[in-house]
C-alpha positions as CSV (number, residue, x, y, z in Angstrom):
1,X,141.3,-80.5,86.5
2,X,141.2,-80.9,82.9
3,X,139.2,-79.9,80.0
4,X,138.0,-83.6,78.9
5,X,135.0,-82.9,80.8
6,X,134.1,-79.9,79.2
7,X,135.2,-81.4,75.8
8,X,132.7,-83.8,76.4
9,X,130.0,-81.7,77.2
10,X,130.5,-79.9,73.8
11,X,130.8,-83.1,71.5
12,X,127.3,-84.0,73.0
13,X,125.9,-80.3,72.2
14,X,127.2,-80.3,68.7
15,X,125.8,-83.9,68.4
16,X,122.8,-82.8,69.2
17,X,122.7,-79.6,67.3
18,X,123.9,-81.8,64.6
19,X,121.0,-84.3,64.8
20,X,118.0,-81.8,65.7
21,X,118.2,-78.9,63.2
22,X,114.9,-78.2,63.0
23,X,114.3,-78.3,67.0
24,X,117.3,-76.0,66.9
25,X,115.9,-73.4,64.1
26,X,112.5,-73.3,65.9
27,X,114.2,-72.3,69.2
28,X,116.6,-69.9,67.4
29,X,113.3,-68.1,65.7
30,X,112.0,-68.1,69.5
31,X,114.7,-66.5,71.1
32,X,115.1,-64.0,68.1
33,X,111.2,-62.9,68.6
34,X,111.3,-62.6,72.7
35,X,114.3,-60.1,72.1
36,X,112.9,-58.4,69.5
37,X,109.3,-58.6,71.1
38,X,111.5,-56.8,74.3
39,X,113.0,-54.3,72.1
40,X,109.3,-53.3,70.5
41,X,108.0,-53.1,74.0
42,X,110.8,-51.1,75.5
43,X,110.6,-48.7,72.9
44,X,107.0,-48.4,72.9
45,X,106.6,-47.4,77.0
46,X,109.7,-45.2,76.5
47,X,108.1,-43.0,73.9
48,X,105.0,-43.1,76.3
49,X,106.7,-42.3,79.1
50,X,108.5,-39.2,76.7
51,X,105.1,-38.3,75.3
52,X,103.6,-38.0,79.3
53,X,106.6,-35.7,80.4
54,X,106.3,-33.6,77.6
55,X,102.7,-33.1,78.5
56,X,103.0,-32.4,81.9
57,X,105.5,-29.7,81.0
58,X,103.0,-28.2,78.6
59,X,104.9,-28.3,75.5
């Protein structure tokens, strides 16, 4: 087992990051807005969730 297998698989990925930039920006910007889209959403039912059990106690 050696790595020219693995080399190889990384020359093709740089060749094709290399020759698609824009593809590769526009799925960057995708990626960056599902995470951040998770993070708004996560917060958003935890400080529900907060505002319920605060209620039920009666504060």
């Amino acid at each position: 087992m050696s790595a020219r297998p693995l080399q190889g698989l990384l020359d093709g990925f740089v060749e094709f990051v290399l020759s698609e930039p824009i593809f590769v920006g526009f799925l960057l910007l995708l990626l960056a807005f599902v995470f951040f889209a998770y993070l708004f959403i996560r917060r958003t039912l935890t400080g529900m969730r907060q505002g319920f059990d605060e209620g039920y106690r009666g504060k």
